[in-house]
Every structure is written in C-alpha cells, then in structure tokens.
C-alpha positions in Angstrom: -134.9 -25.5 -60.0 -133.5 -24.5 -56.6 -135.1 -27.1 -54.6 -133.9 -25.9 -51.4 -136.1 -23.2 -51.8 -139.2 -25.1 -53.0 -139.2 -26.8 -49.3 -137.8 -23.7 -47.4 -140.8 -22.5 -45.0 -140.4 -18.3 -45.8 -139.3 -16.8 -42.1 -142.4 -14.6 -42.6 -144.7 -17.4 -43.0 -143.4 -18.4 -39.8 -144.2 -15.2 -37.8 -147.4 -15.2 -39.3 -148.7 -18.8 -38.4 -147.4 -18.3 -34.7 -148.9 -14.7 -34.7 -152.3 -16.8 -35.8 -152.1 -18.8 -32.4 -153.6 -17.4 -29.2 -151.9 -16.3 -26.6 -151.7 -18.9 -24.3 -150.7 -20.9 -27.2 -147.9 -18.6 -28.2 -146.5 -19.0 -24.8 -146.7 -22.9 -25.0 -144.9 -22.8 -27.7 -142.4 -20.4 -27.2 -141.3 -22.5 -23.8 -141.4 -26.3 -25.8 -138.9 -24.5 -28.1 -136.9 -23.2 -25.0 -136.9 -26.7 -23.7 -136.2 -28.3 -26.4 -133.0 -26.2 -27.0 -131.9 -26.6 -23.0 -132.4 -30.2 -23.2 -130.2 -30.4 -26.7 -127.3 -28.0 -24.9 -127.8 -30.2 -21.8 -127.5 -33.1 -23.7 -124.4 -32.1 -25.7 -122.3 -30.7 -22.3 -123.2 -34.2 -20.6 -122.0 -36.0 -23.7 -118.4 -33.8 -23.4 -118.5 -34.2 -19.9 -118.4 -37.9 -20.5 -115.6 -37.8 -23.0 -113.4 -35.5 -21.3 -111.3 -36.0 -18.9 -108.2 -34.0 -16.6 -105.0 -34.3 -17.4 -102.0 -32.2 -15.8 -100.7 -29.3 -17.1 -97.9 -27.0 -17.5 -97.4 -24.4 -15.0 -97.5 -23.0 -11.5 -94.7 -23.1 -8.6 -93.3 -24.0 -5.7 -91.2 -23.0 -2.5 -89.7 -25.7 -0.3 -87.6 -24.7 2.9 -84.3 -26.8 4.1 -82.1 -26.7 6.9 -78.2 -26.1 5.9 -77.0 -24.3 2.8 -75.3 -25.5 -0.3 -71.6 -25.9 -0.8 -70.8 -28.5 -3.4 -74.0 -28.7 -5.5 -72.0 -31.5 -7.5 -72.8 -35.2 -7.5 -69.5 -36.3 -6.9 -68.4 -33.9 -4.1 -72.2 -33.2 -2.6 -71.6 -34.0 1.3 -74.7 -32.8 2.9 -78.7 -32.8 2.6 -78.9 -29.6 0.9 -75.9 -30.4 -1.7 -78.0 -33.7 -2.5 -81.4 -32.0 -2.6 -80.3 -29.4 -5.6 -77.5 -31.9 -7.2 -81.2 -34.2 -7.5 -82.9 -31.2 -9.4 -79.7 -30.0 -11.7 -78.6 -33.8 -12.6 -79.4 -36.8 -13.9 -77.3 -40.2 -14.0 -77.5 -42.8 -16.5 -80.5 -44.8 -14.5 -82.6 -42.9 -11.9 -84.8 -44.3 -9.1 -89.0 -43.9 -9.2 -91.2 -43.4 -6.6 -91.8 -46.7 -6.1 -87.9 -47.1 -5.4 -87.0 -49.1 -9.3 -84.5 -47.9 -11.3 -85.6 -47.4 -14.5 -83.1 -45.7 -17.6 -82.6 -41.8 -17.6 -79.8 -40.6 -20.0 -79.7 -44.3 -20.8 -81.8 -45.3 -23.9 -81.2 -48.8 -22.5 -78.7 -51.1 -20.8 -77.8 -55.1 -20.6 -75.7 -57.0 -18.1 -73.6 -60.4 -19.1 -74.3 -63.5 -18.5 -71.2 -63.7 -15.4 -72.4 -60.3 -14.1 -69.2 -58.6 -14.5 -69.6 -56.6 -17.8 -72.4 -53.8 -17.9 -73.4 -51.9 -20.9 -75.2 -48.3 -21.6 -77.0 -47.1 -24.4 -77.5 -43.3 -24.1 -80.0 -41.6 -25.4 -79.3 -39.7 -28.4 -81.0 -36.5 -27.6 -79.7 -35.8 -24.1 -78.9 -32.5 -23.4 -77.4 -30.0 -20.8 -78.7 -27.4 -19.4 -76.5 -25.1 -21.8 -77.6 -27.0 -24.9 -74.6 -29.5 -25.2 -75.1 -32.9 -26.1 -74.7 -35.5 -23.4 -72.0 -37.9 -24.5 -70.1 -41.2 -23.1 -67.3 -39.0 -22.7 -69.2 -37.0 -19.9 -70.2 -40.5 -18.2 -66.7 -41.6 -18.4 -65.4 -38.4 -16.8 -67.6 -38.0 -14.2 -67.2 -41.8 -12.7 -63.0 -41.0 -13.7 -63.2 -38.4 -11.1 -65.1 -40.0 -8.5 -62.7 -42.9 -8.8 -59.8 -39.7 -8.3 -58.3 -40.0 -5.0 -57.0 -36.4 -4.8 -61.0 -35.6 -4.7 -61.4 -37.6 -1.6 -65.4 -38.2 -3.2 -68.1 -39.5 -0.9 -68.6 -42.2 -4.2 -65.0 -43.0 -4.2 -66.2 -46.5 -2.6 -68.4 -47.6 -5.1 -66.7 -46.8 -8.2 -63.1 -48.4 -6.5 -61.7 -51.4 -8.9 -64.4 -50.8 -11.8 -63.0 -50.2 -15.1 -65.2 -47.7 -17.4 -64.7 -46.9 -21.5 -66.3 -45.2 -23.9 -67.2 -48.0 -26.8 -68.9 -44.7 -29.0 -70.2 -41.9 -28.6 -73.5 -43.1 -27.2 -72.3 -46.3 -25.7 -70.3 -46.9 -22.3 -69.2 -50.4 -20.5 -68.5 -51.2 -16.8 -66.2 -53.6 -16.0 -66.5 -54.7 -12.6 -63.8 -57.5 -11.2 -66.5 -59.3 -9.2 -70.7 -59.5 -9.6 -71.9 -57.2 -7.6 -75.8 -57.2 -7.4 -76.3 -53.6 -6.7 -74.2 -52.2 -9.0 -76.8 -50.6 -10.7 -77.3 -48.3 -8.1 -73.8 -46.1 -9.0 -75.6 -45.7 -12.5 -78.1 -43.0 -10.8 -75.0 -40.7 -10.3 -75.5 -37.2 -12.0 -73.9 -36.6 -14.9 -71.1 -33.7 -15.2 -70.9 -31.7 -18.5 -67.2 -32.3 -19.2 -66.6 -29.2 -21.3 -67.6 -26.8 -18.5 -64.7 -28.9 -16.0 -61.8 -30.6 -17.9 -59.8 -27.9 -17.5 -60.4 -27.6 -13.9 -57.1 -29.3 -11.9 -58.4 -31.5 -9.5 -56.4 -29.6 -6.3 -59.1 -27.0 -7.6 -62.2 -28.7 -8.2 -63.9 -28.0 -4.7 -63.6 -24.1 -4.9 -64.9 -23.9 -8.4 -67.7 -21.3 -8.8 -69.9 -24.9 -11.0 -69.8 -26.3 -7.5 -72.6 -23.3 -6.6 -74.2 -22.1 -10.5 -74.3 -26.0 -11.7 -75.4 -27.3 -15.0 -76.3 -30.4 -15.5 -78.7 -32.2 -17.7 -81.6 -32.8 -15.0 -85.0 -31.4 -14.6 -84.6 -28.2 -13.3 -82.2 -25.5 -14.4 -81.2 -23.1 -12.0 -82.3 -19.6 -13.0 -81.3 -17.0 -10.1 -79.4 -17.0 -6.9 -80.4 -14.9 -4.0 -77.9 -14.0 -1.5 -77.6 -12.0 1.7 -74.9 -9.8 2.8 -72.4 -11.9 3.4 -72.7 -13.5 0.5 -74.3 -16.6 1.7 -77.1 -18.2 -0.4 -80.6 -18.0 1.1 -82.8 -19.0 -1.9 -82.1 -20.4 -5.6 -84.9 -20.4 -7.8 -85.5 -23.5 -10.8 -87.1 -23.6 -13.7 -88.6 -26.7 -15.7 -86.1 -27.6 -18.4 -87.6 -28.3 -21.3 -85.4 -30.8 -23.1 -84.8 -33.0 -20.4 -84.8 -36.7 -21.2 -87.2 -37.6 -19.0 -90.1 -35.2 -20.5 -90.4 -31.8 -19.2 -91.7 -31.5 -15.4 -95.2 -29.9 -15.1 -94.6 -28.0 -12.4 -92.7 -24.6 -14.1 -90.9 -22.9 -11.0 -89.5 -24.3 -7.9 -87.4 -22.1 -5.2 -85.5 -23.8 -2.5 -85.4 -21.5 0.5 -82.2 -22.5 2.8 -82.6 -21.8 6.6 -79.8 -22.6 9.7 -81.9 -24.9 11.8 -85.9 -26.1 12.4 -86.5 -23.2 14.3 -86.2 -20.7 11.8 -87.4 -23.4 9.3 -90.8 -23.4 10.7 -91.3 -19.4 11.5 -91.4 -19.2 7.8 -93.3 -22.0 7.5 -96.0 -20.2 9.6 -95.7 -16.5 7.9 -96.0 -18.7 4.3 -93.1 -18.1 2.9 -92.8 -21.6 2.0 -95.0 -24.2 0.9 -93.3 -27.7 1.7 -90.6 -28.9 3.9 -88.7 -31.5 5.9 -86.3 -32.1 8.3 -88.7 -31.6 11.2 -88.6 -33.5 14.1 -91.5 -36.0 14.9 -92.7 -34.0 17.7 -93.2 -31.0 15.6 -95.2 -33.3 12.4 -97.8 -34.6 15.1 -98.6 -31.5 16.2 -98.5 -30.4 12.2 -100.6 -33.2 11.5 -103.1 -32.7 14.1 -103.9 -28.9 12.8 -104.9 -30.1 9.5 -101.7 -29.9 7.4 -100.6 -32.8 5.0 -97.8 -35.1 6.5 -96.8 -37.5 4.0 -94.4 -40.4 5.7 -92.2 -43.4 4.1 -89.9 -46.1 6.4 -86.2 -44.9 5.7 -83.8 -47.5 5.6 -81.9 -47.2 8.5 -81.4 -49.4 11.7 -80.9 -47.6 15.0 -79.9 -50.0 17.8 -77.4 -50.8 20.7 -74.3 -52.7 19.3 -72.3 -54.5 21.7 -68.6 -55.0 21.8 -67.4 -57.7 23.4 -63.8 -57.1 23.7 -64.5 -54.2 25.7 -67.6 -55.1 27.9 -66.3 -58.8 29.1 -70.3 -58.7 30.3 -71.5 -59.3 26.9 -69.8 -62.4 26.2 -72.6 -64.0 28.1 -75.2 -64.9 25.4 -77.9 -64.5 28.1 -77.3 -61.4 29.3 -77.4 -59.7 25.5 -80.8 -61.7 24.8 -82.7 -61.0 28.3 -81.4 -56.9 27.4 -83.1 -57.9 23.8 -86.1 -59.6 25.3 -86.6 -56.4 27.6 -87.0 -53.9 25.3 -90.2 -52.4 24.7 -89.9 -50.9 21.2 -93.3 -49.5 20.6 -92.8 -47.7 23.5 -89.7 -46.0 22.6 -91.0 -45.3 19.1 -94.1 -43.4 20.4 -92.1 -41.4 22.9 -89.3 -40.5 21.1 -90.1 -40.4 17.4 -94.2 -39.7 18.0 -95.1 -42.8 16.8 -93.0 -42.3 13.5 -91.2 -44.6 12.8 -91.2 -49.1 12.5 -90.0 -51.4 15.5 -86.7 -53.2 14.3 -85.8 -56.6 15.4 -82.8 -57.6 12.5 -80.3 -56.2 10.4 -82.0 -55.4 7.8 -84.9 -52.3 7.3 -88.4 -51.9 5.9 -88.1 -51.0 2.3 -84.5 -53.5 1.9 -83.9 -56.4 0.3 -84.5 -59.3 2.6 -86.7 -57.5 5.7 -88.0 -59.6 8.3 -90.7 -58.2 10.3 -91.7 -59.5 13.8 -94.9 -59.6 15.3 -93.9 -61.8 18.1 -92.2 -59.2 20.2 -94.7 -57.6 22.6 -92.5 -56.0 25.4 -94.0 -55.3 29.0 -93.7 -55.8 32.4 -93.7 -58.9 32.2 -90.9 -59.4 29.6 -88.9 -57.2 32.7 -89.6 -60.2 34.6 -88.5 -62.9 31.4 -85.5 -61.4 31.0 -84.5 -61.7 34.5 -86.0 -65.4 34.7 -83.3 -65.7 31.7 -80.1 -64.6 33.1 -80.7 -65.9 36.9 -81.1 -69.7 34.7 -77.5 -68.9 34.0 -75.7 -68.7 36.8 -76.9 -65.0 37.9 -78.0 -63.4 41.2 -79.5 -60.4 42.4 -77.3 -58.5 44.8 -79.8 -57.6 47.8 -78.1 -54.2 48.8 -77.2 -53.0 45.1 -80.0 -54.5 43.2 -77.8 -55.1 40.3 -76.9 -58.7 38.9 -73.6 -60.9 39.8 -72.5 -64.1 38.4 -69.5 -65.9 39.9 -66.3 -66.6 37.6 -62.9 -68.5 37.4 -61.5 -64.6 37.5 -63.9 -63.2 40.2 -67.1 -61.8 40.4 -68.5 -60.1 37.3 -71.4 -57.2 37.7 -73.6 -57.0 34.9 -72.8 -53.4 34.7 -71.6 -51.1 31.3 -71.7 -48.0 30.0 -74.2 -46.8 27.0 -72.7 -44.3 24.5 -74.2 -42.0 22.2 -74.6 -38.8 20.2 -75.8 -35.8 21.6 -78.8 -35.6 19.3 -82.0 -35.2 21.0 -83.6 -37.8 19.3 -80.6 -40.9 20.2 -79.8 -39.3 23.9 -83.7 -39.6 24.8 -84.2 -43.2 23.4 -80.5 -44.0 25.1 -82.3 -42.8 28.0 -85.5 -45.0 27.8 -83.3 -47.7 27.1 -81.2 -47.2 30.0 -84.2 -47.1 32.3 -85.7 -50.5 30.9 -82.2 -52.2 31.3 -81.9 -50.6 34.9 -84.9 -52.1 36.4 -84.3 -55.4 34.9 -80.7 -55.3 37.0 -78.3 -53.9 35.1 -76.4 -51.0 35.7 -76.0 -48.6 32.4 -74.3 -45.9 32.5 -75.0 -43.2 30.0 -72.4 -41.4 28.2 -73.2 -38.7 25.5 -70.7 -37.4 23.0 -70.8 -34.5 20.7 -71.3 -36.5 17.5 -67.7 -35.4 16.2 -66.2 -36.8 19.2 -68.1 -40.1 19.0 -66.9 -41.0 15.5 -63.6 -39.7 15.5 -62.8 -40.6 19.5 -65.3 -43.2 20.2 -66.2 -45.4 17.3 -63.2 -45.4 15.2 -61.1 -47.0 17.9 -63.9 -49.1 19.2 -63.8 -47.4 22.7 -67.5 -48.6 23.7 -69.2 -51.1 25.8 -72.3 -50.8 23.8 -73.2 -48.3 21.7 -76.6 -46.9 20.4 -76.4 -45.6 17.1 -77.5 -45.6 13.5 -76.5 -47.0 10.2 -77.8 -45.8 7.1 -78.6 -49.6 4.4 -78.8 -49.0 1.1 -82.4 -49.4 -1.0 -80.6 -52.5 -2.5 -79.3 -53.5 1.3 -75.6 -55.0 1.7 -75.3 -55.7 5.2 -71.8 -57.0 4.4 -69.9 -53.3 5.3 -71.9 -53.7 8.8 -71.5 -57.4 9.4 -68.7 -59.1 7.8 -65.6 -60.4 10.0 -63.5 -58.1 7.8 -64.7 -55.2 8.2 -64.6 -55.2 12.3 -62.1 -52.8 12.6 -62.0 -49.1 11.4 -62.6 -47.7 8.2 -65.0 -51.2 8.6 -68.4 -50.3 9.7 -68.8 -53.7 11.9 -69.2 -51.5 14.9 -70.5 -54.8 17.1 -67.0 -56.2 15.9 -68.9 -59.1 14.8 -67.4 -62.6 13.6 -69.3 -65.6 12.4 -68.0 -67.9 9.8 -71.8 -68.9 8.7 -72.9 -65.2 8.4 -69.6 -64.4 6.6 -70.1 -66.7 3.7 -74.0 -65.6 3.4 -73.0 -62.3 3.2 -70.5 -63.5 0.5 -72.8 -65.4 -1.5 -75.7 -62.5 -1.2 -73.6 -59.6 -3.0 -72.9 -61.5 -6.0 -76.1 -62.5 -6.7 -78.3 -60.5 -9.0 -81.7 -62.1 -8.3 -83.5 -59.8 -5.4 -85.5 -63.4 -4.2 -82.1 -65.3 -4.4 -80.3 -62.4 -2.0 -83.7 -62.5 0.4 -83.3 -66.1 1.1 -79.2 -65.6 1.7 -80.7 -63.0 3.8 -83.1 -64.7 6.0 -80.7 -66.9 6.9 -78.1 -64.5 7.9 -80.7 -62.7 9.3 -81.3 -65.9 11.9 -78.1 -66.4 12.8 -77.7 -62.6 13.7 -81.5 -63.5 15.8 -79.4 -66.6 17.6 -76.2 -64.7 18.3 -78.0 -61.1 19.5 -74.3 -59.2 19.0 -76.7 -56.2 19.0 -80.7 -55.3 20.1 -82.2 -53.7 16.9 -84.7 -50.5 18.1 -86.0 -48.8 15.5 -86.0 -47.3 11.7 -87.2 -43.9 11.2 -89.3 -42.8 9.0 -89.2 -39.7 6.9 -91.1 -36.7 7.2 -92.4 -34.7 4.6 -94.9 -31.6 4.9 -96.1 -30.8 1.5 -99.0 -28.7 0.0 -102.7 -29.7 -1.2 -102.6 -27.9 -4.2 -99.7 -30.3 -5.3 -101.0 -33.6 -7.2 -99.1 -36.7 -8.7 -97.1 -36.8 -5.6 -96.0 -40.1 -4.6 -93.8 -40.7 -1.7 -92.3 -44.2 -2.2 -88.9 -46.1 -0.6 -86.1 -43.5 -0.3 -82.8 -44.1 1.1 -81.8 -40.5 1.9 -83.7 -37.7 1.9 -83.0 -35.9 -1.8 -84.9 -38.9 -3.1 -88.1 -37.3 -2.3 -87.6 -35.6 -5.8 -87.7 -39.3 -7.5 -91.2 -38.4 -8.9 -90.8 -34.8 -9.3 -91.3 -34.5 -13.3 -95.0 -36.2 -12.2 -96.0 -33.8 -9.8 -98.2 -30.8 -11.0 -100.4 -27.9 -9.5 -102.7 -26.9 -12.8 -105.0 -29.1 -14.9 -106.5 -29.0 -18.5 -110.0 -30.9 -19.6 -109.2 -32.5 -22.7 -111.4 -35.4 -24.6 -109.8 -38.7 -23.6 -109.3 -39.7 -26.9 -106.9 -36.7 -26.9 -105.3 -37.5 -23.9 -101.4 -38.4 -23.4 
C-alpha cells in the first residue's frame, strides 16, 4: 500500500475546501499563508546573515604616482625612491618586514641563529618561484649577496654584507658567517633575491647597463606586465600584475600601475585630473591642505633625526658646554614642527627616533619666551656678557675675547633652509650671532661635510628600524667616509655603542641605549629638532591597509599582499 498517498490531501480537495470559505475568509487566509512564507524567508536570510561574513577577494586595481623615474630596478644597484619602490614589488629577500615593522620569513621556510651569534642559517622554502617559473635556490641567495659584497659594483649594500662569509649547505639551505654578533643582521636577509640564470653571464663592468635592470624578474608579488614609454624613450608608467605563485600567497589586489612624474608639481595636476589614485612624496604643506578637503592622509614617524651638529674643532665657541645647552634649552621644537612640516612630524630631543630601538621621548621640554630668557641666565652664569652696542654675547679668554658668533650650514631644500631659518632667529635673539649659509645639497656633502668644513650644521641622518647609532656616534667614525658629523668622542658612549651592536636582545640594546642616550643629554655635541613623518595619500576604496614603522619610503608596500579593493560574503565556517 502506497501510504504516502493514503495521507496525501488531493490538490483538488484543497481548492475545493478554500473555495467553501467566504470571502473574507479566503482573504484571511490567503495573507496568514503570505506571512507565514515572508516570515520563514525572513527568518532563513537573517539566519545566513548571521553565519556569513566578508572576506577579501581577488580583483580590482590600482594607480599610484611617484616623483623620479626608474634606473636600476635591482636590489643590489637600486639608488633612488623609485628604484626601491618597484625593486619592493618585483622582489623578495629571504625575510621581509610587516606592517607592524617585524621581520617575519619570505623565501625562507625558516631560520636559526647560534648560540655565539656569529653563524645564521636559512631554510628556503621549497616551492619558491620566479616570475619566469624557475625555482628559487640557495644558489640565487648566494649570488646575489656575492655580488653585493663585489666591489667593482660599487652597491649601496656593499656595507652590510662586508666581512660576512655566505655558502650554500643544499639546495634549499644557506649559512652566514658573520666575524662578530651583530644584532641587526637580520635586517640584510630582506634583500631581493636575483634569479641567477637570467645574470651569471653578465660581467660585472656590465651589470648596470643591462636591459634586467629596467624589465626585472624576481620572485616577489608583482610581476611586471607592460612598460609605457614616451618619445624619448623614458618610462612614464609600468603596469603589475598579482603573481600567483608567490611565497607569500597571492596579493588580492590584481593590477597595480606606477605612474612616474619629474617633481610634486606635475605629481599632483594628475592627482587632481584622477589619473592616479595614491601617492607620496608631497610636502607637508600640500597634505594639510589635502587633508582638510576630505582626502585620506595616512602618516607613520620615519626614523630619522634632523638636528644642528656642532663641530668643535672648527667653532672654538662650542667648546663651552654652556653655550651648546642654553642653544638646546632655547629651542622651541613644536614650533618649528608646525611651521615648517605642518605639524607632521615628532619633536626630537636624543639620538635615537620614534619607531627605533631604544627611543627616549621628552615631555619636559616646553620652549618659550621664557626658555629665551633661561638660556641667557645659563651662559651669563658662565662667565658671559651682553655687548650693549652689538647685542651679541662675549666671554673673556687667556687668547682674547671670544663672540658667541658662528655660521649655520645647510641644504638648499625648502624644508631644512626654512627650519635653519627659524632656528637662526631663536638663537639670534637669545645673543648669538648665526650666520646662515645654504648649499646646493651636492656641494654640502661633497664640499662641506666630507672635510668637516662647518661650525654647525643642520641636517639629517637616516637610523635604521633596528637603530645603530654607532656609524653616527662612535670616536671612530669622526672622520669621512664616518658619519660622526658632530666629530664626537666619548670613551663611555664608545663602549655602549660597543656592547649595544652585539647584543641580540632588543630590551638588552634599549638599556645600552638609554644610557648612551644620557650621556649624549649631558654632553649636548648636537640639539636634536625633529623626525619627520611620512606622508601617504591613498584611496577609500582600498582596505587591509596598514601603515606601520618604515625606514624608507618603499616600505609602504610591507603589507601590500593584505591590501584589497573587492569583497566576497562567505559562511564563516568557510572562511580562510
């Protein structure tokens, strides 16, 4: 018996019992069964509503502007911001930095560092690939860092691969040899990656005008899939797509172009007709007004110091300890920041950055008219007096009298000459005499700086995320190629400085670093301004951005492989 059927109420006798019912009843009817279906689908979508969820998804693109125009698009030759902002796109190293500034591995499976600190060793991964399909091997690790370490190259990475010894153990293993600990060795591992195949055969007298240096393959994110040039046969544009088998997982975002432009000017027209999306390399000035008509202005501290370094064996002036503290005690950093940089940017009073390994920040500081006044309490208690007719300071010596008058030299960029400026002005009416001089930036280095030709100087240096102030600070490095540009000497310091670099914990180096970081406080061989911050305009429509610690621009891309434009709805228990 087909008992489905013996319970099955016929569709006809259906119609017929709701044909029986009046009419009002009919309609009663019909719209309790209406509800009750609405309520069921309602019911059912709030239910998947509830156990979906977005996710990002493949797709969408692009277009970023940057001042200058690519030469060596090659991690070991790249010079300038545009070779380092494609080299970050086409290559990977064997460790690559996150947006929250760690280095975590890349082409590296994994790594481990001896117990003395001296011997570091890689595990690749084993399905690394290059943009033209060829595995990724210790033999292309060991090349690359060969050829860095090549003199006849003249690389930019020359100095920190000098005296390490590198071997292949196997084909997916590689081992660093260093003669000394060196904390932030880990750093060189983020170095892209060249495919040795493609250059071997390359001499190195010819390695700068190969035609890889432009069309470069690597084994990063983005491939590069067309070049655009103008009639000269300059680049203007090169246009990326998402490479699939990267190591890292393939980025969401599919296409990216890079559009290359001479200076900010012509930078920001096509930022106004839309013909990009993103950009940086603006000056403060331009992001406030940005800012203030709605546009997205994303901002991290870069490590850098800006401030006035004093050399004594020029400027017999400065080997009064009060005279370079009342200078430091005048200052009125805020001030400068707001003017100058538009309020971008972090007031320094140390050696040592935001973002670095060891920063001090210093809340005591808060210069005004009446730390004018301090200072000059501070250097008439030592033996200095106000010359009526010249308003300018004078302190009687075995040799004479000495005026507490210098000159101030800098570059001719905007941004230094007008702080210089502010700077000079504050000095001037504590009762100093400043003198500005401004040099093309060419000049300064090779003219200026390298001999040490300066009675102070305002000017930048660029600290490491990992920061080594030894290069800026040691004794031995006071004279050129030495970047100790206050020619700087304390045995305390020295030995801190020592002790910092070969230690790998970051909370060990902080504590050498405070106290090196006091003794630079007691000395005052320079007053510390400023660290600007980067400036990034970027798009709504782009998500997943993240805008952590960078030490130079290019790093912006850390987190590019987590940014994305389109989305999927997917249950959660389906999602990645």
């Amino acid at each position: 018996m087909d008992i489905s059927r013996q319970f099955s109420l016929p569709e006809e006798s259906i119609r017929r019992i709701i044909r029986t019912l009046p009419k009002t009843s009919r309609r009663i009817f019909y719209a309790l069964v209406a509800t009750a279906f609405f309520s069921a689908f309602g019911l059912f979508w709030q239910m998947n509503n509830a156990l979906m969820v977005t996710i990002p998804a493949h797709g969408g693109s692009l277009t970023e502007g940057i001042v200058g125009t690519p030469r060596f698009i090659n991690p070991v030759l790249a010079i300038s911001d545009a070779d380092r902002d494609i080299a970050s796109l086409v290559y990977s190293g064997l460790l690559r930095t996150t947006s929250s500034g760690d280095l975590v591995p890349d082409l590296a499976e994994s790594y481990s560092i001896s117990e003395d600190g001296l011997v570091y060793t890689f595990t690749m991964r084993d399905d690394a690939v290059f943009h033209d399909g060829t595995p990724v091997t210790s033999d292309d690790v060991i090349f690359t860092v060969r050829k860095a370490q090549d003199t006849t190259l003249k690389s930019p990475k020359r100095a920190s691969w000098e005296g390490i010894i590198a071997e292949a153990v196997d084909r997916q293993t590689v081992r660093f040899t260093l003669k000394q600990p060196y904390a932030i060795f880990l750093e060189n591992t983020t170095l892209g990656i060249l495919p040795r195949h493609l250059w071997e055969q390359i001499p190195p007298e010819q390695f700068g005008f190969s035609e890889l240096n432009i069309r470069a393959i690597g084994s990063g994110p983005y491939r590069i899939t067309a070049i655009k040039r103008d009639k000269s046969g300059i680049p203007t544009y090169y246009d990326f797509e998402s490479f699939r088998r990267f190591a890292g997982g393939e980025p969401y975002i599919k296409d990216i172009r890079i559009r290359f432009y001479p200076n900010e000017s012509a930078l920001l027209r096509a930022y106004a007709e839309k013909k990009i999306e993103s950009m940086h390399a603006i000056s403060p000035t331009t992001a406030s007004a940005l800012g203030q008509s709605g546009n997205i202005i994303a901002t991290t501290a870069l490590p850098r110091v800006f401030g006035v370094f004093f050399n004594q064996n020029q400027a017999p002036v400065f080997t009064d300890t009060s005279v370079r503290q009342a200078l430091n005690l005048a200052l009125n950093r805020e001030d400068i920041i707001d003017e100058v940089l538009s309020g971008y940017g972090t007031p320094l009073f140390g050696p040592i950055p935001p973002g670095a390994v060891g920063y001090m920040a210093n809340s005591e500081n808060t210069a005004d008219a009446s730390n004018i006044n301090a200072a000059r309490e501070l250097i008439e208690k030592n033996g200095w007096t106000k010359n009526e007719e010249t308003g300018i300071y004078e302190k009687k010596t075995n040799k004479g009298t000495l005026t507490l008058s210098f000159a101030l030299a800098t570059s001719d960029a905007e941004e230094l000459k007008h702080a210089a400026e502010l700077i000079r002005d504050t000095w001037n009416k504590v009762g100093a005499d400043v003198t500005l001089q401004i040099f093309d930036i060419g000049e300064l280095n090779q003219n200026i700086i390298r001999p040490r030709k300066y009675d102070a100087l305002f000017f930048g240096e660029i600290i490491g995320r990992d920061s080594d102030p030894f290069a800026f600070w040691h004794s031995s490095q006071r004279l050129d190629p030495g970047l100790n540009i206050a020619l700087y000497a304390n045995i305390t310091t020295d030995k801190l400085l020592e002790e910092a670099r070969v230690l790998s914990g970051k909370d060990a180096r902080a504590e050498k670093y405070a106290a090196f970081q006091m003794e630079i406080r007691n000395d005052t061989p320079a007053v510390f301004v400023y660290a600007p911050d980067f400036i990034y305009v970027i798009p709504e429509k782009i998500a997943g951005f993240a805008l952590g610690p960078i030490t130079i621009p290019s790093e912006r891309f850390a987190s590019v492989t987590e940014w994305y434009i389109r989305t999927d709805r997917v249950w959660e228990i389906f999602a990645p």
